[in-house]
ChimeraX commands (.cxc) that place a marker at each C-alpha (Angstrom):
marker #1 position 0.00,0.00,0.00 radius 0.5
marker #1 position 1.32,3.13,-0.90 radius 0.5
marker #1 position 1.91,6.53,1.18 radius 0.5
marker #1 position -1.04,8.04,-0.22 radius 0.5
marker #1 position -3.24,5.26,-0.21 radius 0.5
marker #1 position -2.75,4.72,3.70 radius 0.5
marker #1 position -2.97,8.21,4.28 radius 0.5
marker #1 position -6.96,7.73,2.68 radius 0.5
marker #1 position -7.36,4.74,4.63 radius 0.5
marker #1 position -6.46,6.63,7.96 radius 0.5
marker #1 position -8.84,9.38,7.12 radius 0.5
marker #1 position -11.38,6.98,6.38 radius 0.5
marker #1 position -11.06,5.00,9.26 radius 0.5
marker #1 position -10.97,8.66,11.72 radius 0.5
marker #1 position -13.97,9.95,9.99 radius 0.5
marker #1 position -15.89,6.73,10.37 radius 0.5
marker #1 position -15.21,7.14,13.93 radius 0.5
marker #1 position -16.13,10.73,14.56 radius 0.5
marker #1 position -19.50,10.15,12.63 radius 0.5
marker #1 position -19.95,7.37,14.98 radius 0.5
marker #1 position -19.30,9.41,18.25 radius 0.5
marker #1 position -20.61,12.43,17.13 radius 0.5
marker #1 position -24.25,10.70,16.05 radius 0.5
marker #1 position -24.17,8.52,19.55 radius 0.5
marker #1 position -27.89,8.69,21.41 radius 0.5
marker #1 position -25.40,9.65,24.67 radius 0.5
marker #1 position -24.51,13.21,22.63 radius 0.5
marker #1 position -28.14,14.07,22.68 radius 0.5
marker #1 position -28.60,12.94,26.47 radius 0.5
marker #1 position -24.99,15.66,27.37 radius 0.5
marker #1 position -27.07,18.30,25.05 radius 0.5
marker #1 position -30.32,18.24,26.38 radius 0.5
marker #1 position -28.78,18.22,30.14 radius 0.5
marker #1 position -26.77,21.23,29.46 radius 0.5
marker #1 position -29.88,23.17,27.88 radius 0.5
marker #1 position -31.67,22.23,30.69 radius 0.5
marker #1 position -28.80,23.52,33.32 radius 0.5
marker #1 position -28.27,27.09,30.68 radius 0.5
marker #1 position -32.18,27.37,30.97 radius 0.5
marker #1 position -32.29,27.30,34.13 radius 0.5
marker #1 position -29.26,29.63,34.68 radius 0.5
marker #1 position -31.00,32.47,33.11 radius 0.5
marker #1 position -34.33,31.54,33.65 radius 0.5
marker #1 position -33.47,32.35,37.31 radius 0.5
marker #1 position -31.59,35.49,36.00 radius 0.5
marker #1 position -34.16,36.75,34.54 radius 0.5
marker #1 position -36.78,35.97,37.13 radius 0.5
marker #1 position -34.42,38.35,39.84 radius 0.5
marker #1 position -34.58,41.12,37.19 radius 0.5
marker #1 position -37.84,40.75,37.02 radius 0.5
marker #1 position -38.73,41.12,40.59 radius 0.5
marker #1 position -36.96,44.08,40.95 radius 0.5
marker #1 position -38.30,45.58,38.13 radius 0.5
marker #1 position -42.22,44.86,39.56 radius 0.5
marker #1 position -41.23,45.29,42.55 radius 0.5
marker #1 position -40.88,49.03,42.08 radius 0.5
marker #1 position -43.85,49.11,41.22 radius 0.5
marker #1 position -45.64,46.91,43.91 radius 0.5
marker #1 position -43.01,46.15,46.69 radius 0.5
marker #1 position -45.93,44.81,48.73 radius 0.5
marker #1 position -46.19,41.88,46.59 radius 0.5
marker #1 position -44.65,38.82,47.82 radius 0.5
marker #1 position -45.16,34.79,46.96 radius 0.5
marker #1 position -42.38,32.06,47.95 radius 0.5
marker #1 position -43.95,30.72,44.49 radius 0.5
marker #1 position -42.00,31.92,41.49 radius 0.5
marker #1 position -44.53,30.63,39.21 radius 0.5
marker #1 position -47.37,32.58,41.04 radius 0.5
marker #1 position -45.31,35.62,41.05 radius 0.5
marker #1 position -44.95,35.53,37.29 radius 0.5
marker #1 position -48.37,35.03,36.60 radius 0.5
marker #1 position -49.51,37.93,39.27 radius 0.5
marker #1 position -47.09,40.22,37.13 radius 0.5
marker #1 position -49.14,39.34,34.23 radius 0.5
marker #1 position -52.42,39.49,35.78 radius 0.5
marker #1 position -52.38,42.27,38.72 radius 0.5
marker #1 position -53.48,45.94,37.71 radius 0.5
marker #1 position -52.75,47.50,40.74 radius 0.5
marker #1 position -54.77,50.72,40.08 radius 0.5
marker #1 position -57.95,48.53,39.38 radius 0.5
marker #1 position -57.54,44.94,40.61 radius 0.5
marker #1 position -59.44,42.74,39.33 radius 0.5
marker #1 position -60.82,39.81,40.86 radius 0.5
marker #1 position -61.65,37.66,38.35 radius 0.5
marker #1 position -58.06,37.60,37.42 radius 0.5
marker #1 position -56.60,36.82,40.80 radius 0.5
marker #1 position -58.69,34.33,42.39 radius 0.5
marker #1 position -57.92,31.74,39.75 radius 0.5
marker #1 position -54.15,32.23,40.30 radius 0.5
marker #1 position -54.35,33.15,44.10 radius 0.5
marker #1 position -57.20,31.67,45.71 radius 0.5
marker #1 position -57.98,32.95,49.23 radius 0.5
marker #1 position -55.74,35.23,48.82 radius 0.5
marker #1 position -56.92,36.87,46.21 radius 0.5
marker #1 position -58.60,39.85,47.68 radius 0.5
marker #1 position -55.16,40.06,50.30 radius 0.5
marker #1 position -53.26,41.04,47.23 radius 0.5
marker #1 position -55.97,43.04,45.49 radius 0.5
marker #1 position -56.32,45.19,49.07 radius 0.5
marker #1 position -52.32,45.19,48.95 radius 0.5
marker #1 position -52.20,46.85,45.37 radius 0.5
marker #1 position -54.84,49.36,46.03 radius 0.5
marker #1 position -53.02,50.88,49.17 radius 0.5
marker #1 position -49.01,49.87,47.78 radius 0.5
marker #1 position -46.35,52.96,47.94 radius 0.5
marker #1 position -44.73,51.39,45.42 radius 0.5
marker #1 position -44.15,53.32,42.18 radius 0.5
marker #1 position -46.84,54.33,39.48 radius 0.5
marker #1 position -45.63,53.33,36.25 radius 0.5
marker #1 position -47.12,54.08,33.05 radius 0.5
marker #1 position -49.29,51.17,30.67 radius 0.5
marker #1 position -45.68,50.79,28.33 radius 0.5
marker #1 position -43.60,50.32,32.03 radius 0.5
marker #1 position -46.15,47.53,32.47 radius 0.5
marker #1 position -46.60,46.06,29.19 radius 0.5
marker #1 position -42.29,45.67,29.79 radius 0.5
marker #1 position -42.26,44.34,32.89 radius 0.5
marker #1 position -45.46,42.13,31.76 radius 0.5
marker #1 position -43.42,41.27,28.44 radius 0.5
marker #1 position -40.28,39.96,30.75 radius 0.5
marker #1 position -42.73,38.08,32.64 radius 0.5
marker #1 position -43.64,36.12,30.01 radius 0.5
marker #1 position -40.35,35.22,28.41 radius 0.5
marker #1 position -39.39,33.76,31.85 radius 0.5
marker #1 position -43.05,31.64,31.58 radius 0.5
marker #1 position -41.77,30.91,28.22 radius 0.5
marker #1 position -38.28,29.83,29.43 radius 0.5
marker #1 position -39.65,27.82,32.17 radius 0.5
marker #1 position -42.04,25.82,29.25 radius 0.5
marker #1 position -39.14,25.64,27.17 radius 0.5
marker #1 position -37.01,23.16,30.30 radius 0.5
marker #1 position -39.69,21.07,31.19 radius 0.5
marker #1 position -40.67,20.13,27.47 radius 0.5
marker #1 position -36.37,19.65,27.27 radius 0.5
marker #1 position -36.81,17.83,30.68 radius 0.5
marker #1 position -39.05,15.54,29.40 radius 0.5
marker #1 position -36.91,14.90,26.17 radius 0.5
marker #1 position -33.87,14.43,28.45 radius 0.5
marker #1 position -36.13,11.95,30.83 radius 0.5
marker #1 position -36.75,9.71,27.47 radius 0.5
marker #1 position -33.60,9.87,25.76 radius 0.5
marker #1 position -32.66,8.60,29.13 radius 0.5
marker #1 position -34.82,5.58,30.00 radius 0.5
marker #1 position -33.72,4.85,26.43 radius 0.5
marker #1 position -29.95,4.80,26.77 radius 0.5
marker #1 position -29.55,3.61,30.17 radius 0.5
marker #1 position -33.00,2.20,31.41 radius 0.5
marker #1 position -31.31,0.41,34.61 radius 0.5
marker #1 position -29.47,3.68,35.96 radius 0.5
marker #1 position -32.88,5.46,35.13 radius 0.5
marker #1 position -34.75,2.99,37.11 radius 0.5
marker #1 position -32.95,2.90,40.13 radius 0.5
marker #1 position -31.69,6.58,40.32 radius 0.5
marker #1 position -34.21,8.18,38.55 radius 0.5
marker #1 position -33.87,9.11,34.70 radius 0.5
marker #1 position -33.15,12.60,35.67 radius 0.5
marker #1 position -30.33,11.61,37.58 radius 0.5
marker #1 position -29.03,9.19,35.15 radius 0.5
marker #1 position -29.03,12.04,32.78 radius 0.5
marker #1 position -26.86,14.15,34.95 radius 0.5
marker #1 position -24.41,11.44,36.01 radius 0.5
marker #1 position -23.84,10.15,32.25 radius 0.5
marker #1 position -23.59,14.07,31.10 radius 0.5
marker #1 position -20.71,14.64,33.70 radius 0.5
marker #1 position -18.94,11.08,32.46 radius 0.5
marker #1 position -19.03,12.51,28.81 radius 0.5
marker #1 position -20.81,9.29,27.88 radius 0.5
marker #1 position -22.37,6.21,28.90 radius 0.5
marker #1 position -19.66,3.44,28.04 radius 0.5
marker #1 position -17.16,6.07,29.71 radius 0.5
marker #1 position -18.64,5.79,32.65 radius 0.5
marker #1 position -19.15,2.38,32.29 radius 0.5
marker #1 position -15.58,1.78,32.67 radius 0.5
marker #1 position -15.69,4.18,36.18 radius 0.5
marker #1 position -15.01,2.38,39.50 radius 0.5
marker #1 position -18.13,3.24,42.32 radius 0.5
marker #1 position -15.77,5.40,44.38 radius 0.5
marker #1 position -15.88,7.46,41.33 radius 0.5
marker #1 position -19.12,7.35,40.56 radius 0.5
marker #1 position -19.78,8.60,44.19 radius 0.5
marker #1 position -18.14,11.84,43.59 radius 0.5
marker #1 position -18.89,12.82,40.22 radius 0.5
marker #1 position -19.37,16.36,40.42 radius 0.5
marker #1 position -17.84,17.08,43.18 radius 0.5
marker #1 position -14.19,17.52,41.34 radius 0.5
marker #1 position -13.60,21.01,42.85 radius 0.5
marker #1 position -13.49,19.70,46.43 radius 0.5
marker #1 position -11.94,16.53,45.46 radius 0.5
marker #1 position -8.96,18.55,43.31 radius 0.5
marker #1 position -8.82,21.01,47.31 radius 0.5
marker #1 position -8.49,17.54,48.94 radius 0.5
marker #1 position -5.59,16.36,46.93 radius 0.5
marker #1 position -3.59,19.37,46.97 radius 0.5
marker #1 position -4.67,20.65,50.91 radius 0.5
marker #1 position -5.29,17.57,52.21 radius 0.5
marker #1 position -8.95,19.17,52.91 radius 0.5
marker #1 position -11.32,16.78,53.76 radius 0.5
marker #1 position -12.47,14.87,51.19 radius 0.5
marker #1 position -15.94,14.86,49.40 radius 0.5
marker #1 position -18.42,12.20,50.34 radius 0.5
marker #1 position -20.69,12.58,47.09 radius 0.5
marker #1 position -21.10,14.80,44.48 radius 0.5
marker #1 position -24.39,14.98,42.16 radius 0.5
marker #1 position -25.91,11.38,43.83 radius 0.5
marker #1 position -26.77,13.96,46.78 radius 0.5
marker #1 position -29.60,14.65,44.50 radius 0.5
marker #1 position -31.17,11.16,45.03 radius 0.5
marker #1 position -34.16,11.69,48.01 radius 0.5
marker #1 position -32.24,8.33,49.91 radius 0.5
marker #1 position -28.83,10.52,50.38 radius 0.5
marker #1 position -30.76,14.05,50.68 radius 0.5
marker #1 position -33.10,13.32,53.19 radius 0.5
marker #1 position -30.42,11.26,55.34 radius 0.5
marker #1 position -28.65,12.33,58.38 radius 0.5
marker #1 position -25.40,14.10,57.36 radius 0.5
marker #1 position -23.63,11.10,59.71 radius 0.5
marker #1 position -25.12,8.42,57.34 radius 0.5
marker #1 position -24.71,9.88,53.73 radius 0.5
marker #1 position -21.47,9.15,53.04 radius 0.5
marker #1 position -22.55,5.19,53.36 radius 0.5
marker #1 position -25.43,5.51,51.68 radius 0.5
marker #1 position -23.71,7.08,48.71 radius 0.5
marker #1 position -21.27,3.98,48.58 radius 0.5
marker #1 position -23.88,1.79,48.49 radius 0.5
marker #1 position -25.47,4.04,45.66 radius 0.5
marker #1 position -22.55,4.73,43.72 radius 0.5
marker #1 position -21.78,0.68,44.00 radius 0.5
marker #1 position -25.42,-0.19,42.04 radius 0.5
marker #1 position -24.74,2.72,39.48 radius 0.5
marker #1 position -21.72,1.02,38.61 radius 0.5
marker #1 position -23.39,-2.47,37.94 radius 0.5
marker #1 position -26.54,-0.29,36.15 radius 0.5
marker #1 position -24.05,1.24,33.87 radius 0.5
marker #1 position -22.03,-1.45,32.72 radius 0.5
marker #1 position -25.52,-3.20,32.40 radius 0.5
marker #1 position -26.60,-0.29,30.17 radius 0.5
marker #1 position -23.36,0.04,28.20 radius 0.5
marker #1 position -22.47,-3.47,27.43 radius 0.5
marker #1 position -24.90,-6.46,28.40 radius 0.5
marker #1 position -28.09,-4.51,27.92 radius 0.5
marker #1 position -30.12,-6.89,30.28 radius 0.5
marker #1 position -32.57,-5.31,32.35 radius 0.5
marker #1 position -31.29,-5.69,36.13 radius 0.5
marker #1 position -32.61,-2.75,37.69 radius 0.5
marker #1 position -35.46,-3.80,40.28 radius 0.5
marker #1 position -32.85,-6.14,42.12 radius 0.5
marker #1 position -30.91,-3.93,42.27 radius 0.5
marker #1 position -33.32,-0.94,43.84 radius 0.5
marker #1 position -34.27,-4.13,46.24 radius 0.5
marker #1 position -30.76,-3.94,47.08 radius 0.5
marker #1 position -29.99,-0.89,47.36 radius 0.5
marker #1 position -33.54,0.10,49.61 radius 0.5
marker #1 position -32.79,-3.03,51.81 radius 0.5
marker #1 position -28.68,-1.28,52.65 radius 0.5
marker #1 position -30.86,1.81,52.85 radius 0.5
marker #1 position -32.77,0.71,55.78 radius 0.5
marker #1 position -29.89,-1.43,57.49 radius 0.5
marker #1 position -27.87,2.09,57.88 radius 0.5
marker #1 position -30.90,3.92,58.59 radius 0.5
marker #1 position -31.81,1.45,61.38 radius 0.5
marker #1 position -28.06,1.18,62.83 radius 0.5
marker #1 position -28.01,5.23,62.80 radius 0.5
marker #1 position -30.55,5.01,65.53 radius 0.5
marker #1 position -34.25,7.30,65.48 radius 0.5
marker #1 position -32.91,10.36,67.04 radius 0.5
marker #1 position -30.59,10.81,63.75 radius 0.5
marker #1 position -32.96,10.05,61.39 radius 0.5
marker #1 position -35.10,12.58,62.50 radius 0.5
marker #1 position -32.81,15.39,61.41 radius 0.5
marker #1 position -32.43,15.67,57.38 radius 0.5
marker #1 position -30.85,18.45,55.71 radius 0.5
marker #1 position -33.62,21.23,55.69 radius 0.5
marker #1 position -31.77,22.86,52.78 radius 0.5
marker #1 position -32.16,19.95,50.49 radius 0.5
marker #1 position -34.62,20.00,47.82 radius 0.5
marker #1 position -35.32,17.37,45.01 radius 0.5
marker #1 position -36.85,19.59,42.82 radius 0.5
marker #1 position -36.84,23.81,42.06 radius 0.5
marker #1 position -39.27,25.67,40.68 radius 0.5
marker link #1:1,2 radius 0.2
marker link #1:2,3 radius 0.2
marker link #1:3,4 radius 0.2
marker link #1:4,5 radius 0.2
marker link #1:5,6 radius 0.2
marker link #1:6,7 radius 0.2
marker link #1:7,8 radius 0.2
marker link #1:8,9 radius 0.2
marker link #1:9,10 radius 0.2
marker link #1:10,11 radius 0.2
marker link #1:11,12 radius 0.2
marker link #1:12,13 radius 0.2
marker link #1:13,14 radius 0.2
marker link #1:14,15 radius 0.2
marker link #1:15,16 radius 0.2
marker link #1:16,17 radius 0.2
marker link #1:17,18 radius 0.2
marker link #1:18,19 radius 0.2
marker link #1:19,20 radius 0.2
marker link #1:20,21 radius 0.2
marker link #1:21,22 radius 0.2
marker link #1:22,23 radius 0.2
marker link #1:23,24 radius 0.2
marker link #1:24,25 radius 0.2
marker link #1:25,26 radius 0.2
marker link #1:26,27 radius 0.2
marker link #1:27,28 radius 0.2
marker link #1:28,29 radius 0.2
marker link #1:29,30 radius 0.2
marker link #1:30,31 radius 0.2
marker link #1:31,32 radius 0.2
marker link #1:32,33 radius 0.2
marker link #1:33,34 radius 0.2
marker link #1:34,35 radius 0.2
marker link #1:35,36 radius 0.2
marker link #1:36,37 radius 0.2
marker link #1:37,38 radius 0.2
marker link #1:38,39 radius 0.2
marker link #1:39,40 radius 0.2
marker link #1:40,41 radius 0.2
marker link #1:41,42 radius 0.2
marker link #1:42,43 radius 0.2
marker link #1:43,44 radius 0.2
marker link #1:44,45 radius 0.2
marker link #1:45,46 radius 0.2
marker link #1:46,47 radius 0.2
marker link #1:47,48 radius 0.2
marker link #1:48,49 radius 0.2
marker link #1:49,50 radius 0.2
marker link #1:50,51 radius 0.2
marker link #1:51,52 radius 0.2
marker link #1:52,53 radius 0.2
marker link #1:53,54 radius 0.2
marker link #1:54,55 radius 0.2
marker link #1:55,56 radius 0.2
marker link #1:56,57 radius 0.2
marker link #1:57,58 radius 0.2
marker link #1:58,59 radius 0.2
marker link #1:59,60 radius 0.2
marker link #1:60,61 radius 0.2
marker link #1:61,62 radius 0.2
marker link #1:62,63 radius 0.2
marker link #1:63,64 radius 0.2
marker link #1:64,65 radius 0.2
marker link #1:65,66 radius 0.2
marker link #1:66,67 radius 0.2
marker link #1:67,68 radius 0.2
marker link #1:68,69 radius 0.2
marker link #1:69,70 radius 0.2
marker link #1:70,71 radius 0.2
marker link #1:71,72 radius 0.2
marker link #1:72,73 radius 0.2
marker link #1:73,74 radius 0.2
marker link #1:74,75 radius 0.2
marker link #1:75,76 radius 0.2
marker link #1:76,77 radius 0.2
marker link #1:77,78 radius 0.2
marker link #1:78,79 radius 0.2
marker link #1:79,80 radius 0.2
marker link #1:80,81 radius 0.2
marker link #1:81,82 radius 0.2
marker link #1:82,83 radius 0.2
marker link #1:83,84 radius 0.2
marker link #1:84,85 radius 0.2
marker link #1:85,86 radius 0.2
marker link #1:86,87 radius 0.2
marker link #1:87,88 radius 0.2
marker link #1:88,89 radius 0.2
marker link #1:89,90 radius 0.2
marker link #1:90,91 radius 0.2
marker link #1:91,92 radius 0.2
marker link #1:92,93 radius 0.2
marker link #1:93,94 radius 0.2
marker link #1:94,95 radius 0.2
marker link #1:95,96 radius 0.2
marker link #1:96,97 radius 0.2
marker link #1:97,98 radius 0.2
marker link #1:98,99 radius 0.2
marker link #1:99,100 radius 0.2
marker link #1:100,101 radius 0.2
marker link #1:101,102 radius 0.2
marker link #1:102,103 radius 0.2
marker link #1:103,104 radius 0.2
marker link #1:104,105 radius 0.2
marker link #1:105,106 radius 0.2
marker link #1:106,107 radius 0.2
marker link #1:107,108 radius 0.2
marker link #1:108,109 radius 0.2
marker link #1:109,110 radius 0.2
marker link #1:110,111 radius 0.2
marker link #1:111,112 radius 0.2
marker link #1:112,113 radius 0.2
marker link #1:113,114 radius 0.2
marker link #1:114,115 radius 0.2
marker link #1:115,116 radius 0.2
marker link #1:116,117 radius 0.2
marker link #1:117,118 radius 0.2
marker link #1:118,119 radius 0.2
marker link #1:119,120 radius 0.2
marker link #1:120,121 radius 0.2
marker link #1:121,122 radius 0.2
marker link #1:122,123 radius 0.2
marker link #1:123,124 radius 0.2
marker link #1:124,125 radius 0.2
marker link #1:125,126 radius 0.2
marker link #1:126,127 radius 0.2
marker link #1:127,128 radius 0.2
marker link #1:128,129 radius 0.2
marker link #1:129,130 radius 0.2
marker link #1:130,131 radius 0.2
marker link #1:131,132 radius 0.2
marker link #1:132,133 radius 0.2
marker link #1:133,134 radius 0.2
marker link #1:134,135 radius 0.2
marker link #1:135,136 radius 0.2
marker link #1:136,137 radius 0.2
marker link #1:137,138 radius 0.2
marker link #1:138,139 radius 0.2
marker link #1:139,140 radius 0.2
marker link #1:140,141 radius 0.2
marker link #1:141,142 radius 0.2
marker link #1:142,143 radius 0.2
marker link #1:143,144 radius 0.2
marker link #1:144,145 radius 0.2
marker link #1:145,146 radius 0.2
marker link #1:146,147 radius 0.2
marker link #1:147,148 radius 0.2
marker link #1:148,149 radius 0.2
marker link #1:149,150 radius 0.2
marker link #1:150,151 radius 0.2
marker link #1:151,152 radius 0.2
marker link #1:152,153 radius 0.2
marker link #1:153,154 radius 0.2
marker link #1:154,155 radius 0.2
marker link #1:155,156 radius 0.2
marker link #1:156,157 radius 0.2
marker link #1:157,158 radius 0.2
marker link #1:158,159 radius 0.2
marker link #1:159,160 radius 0.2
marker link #1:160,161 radius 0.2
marker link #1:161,162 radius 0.2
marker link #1:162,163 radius 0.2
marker link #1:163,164 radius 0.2
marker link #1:164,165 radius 0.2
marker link #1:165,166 radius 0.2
marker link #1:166,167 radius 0.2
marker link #1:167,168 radius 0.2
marker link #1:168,169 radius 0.2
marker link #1:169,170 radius 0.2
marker link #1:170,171 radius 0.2
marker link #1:171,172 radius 0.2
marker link #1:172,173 radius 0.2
marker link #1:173,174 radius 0.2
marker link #1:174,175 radius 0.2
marker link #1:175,176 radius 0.2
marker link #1:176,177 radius 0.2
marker link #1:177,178 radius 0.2
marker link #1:178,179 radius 0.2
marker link #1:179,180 radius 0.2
marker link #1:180,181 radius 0.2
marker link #1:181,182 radius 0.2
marker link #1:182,183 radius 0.2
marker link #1:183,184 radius 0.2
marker link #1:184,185 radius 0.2
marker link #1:185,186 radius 0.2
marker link #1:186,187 radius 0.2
marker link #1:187,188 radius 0.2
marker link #1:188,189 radius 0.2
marker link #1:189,190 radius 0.2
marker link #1:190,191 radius 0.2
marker link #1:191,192 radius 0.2
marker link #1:192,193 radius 0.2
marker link #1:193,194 radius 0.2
marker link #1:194,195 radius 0.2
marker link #1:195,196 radius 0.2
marker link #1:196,197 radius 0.2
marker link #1:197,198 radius 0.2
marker link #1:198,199 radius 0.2
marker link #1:199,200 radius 0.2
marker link #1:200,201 radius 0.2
marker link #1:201,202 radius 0.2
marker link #1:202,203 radius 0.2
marker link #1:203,204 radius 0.2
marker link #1:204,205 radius 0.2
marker link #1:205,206 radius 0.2
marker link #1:206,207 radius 0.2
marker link #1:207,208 radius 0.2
marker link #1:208,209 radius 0.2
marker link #1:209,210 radius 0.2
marker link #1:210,211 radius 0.2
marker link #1:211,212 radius 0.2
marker link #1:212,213 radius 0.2
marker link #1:213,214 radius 0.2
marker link #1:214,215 radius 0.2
marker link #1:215,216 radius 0.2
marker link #1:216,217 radius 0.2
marker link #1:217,218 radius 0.2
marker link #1:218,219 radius 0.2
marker link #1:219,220 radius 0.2
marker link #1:220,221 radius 0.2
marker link #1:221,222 radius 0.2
marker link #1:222,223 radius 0.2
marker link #1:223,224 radius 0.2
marker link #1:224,225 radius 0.2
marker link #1:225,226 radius 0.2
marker link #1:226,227 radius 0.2
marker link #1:227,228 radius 0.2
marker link #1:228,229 radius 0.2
marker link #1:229,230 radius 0.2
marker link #1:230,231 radius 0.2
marker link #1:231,232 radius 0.2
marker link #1:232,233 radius 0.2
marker link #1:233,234 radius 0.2
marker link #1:234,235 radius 0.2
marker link #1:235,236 radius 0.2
marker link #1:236,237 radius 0.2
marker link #1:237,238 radius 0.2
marker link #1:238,239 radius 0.2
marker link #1:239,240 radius 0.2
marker link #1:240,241 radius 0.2
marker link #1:241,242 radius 0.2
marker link #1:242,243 radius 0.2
marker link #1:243,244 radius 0.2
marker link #1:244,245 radius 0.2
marker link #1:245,246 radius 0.2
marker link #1:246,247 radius 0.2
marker link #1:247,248 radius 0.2
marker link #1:248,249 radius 0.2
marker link #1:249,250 radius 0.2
marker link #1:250,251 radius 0.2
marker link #1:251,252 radius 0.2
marker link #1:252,253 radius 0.2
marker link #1:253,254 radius 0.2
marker link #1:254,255 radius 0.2
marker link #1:255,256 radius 0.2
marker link #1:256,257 radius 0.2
marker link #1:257,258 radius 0.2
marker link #1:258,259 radius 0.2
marker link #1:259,260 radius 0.2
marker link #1:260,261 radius 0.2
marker link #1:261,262 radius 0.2
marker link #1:262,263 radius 0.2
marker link #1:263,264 radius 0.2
marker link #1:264,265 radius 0.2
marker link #1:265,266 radius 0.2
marker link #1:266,267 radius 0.2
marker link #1:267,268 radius 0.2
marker link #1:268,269 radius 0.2
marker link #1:269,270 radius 0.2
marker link #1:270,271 radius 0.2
marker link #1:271,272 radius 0.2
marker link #1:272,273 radius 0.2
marker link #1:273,274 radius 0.2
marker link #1:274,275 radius 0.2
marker link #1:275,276 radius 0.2
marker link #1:276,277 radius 0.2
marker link #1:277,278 radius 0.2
marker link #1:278,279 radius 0.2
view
């Protein structure tokens, strides 16, 4: 074979490859996740300008809702409130907020302020639409390309954890212990080079089992987590059998051994700050 012929052959061979990576189901499962993280970024951007924006203009107004507080931007006139408008959003408190707006010291802005702030309102609605119908993409793509990591972590999860691999049969070929911290690389690269303590898990703190544990407990719990990922992935990537419901029977039944050794007084202290999903 001559120079130039084995010089095409090589190219061949490369581009056959890269049209094979570059087309893989797990590419579509990395996009989807970061939309969905980008979305959410300035969705939540957004959503701060926005409140500062109404907010001169009715300060009084206040909802630990986000979504509520979008859709009272769009449906609050606070010169003439109207009650058919509110109730359906707001409920009992309808008339609250609609007593609020009629006495507020907040700003009087003119129809075109409004129809701005009203107009910002809606592309963050519009945003939020946008992540769940990507959410539910992601969710599918998901139970598709790695049904037994869906199944016992949730597909949302799964998502996340094969995102930060850079592929499914990548982390196929991960141990558990790195699994466990996937995620978490910042801390882990502090613990290496201060000796800082090192992390316990990274995004499996997501799943409710580790969340809702006592901080004394996680770290076992995310073992025994990070220990049936591995087996779900390799599963997923190479054998393609489905395994997952003995291994959730596993994993609940190591759940409730360390649960029952940590004794009732700890279990009645999870992390207040944890939260399996936002807004």
């Amino acid at each position: 074979m001559s120079p130039m012929q084995s010089r095409d052959e090589f190219f061949k061979r490369a581009k056959k490859k890269v049209t094979i990576a570059v087309s893989s189901r797990d590419n579509l499962l990395i996009q989807s996740v970061s939309a969905v993280d980008e979305l959410n970024k300035s969705s939540n951007l957004l959503f701060e300008r926005l409140t500062e924006w109404y907010g001169m203009h009715f300060p009084e107004f206040r909802t630990p809702d986000n979504a509520k507080y979008v859709e009272g931007v769009l449906a609050i006139d606070r010169m003439k409130p109207d009650m058919a408008k509110l109730t359906p959003v707001f409920g009992p408190q309808a008339q609250s907020i609609a007593d609020k707006a009629r006495a507020s010291m907040g700003t009087v802005l003119s129809e075109e302020d409004i129809l701005q702030a009203r107009s910002l309102a809606q592309q963050v609605k519009s945003m939020w639409a946008l992540r769940n119908d990507i959410e539910a993409y992601e969710a599918k793509i998901a139970r598709e390309i790695c049904p037994n990591m869906s199944h016992l972590a949730g597909p949302e999860l799964a998502a996340k954890l094969v995102a930060q691999s850079g592929g499914l049969q990548r982390m196929a070929m991960f141990p558990a212990s790195t699994i466990q911290v996937l995620g978490a690389e910042k801390a882990l690269f502090k613990h290496l080079k201060s000796g800082s303590r090192p992390p316990k898990h990274g995004l499996i703190f997501q799943h409710a089992a580790i969340g809702m544990a006592p901080k004394k407990v996680r770290g076992k719990i995310s073992r025994a987590l990070a220990a049936k990922l591995a087996i779900a992935s390799k599963a997923d990537a190479f054998s393609h059998n489905f395994i997952a419901e003995k291994l959730k029977e596993q994993f609940e039944a190591q759940v409730k051994r360390i649960m029952a050794k940590a004794g009732p007084a700890d279990t009645s202290r999870p992390d207040r700050n944890f939260q399996q999903r936002r807004n």
